[in-house]
N, C-alpha and C positions, 0 to 999 in steps of 0.2 A: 507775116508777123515780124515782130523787131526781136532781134535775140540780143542780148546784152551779157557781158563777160565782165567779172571783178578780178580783182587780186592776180593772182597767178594764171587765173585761166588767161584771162586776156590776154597773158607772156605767149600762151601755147596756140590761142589761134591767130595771132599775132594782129589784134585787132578789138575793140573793146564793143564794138557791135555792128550786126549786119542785117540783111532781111531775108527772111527764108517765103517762100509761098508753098502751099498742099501739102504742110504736114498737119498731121490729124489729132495726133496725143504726142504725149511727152517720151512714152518708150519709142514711136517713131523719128521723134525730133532727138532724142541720145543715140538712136542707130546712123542716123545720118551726120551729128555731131564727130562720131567717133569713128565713122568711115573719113570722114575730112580727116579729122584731127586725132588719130586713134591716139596719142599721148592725155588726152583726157579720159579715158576711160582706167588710166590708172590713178586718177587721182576722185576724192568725194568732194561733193559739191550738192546743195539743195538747190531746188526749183522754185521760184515767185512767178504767178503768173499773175499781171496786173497789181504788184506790189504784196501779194498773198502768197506765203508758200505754203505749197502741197506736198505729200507724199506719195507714192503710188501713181499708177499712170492713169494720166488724165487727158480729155477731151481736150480738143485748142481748136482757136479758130482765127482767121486771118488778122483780125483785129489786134488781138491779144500781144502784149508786150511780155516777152518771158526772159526772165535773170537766172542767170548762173552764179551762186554764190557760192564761194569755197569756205570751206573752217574761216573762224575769224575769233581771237580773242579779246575784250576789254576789261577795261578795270575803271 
């Protein structure tokens, strides 16, 4: 699957996206996130999978493109 990082995340993994293979849900793809890159686990951020964000940990599959979006203000 393709992982894609905005804003500041992208500072922390110092990379704006990569491919992960055999993660299963979303609380597995934040463990492995945050064993990389544990400086993301102190910051919030929602989840898009396929351009849809979810809450709560959810099912993934190879295919699936998932975003990490951090706070973001407009006007």
């Amino acid at each position: 699957m393709k992982v894609l990082f905005f804003g500041s995340l992208s500072d922390i993994a110092g990379k704006t996206e990569f491919d992960l293979n055999h993660i299963q849900s979303t609380d597995q793809l934040k463990e492995k996130l945050f064993d990389k890159h544990p400086e993301l686990a102190r910051h919030s951020f929602l989840i898009a999978i396929n351009k849809k964000v979810y809450t709560g940990n959810c099912i993934l599959k190879e295919e699936d493109v998932v975003a990490l979006l951090p706070p973001f203000s407009g006007g």
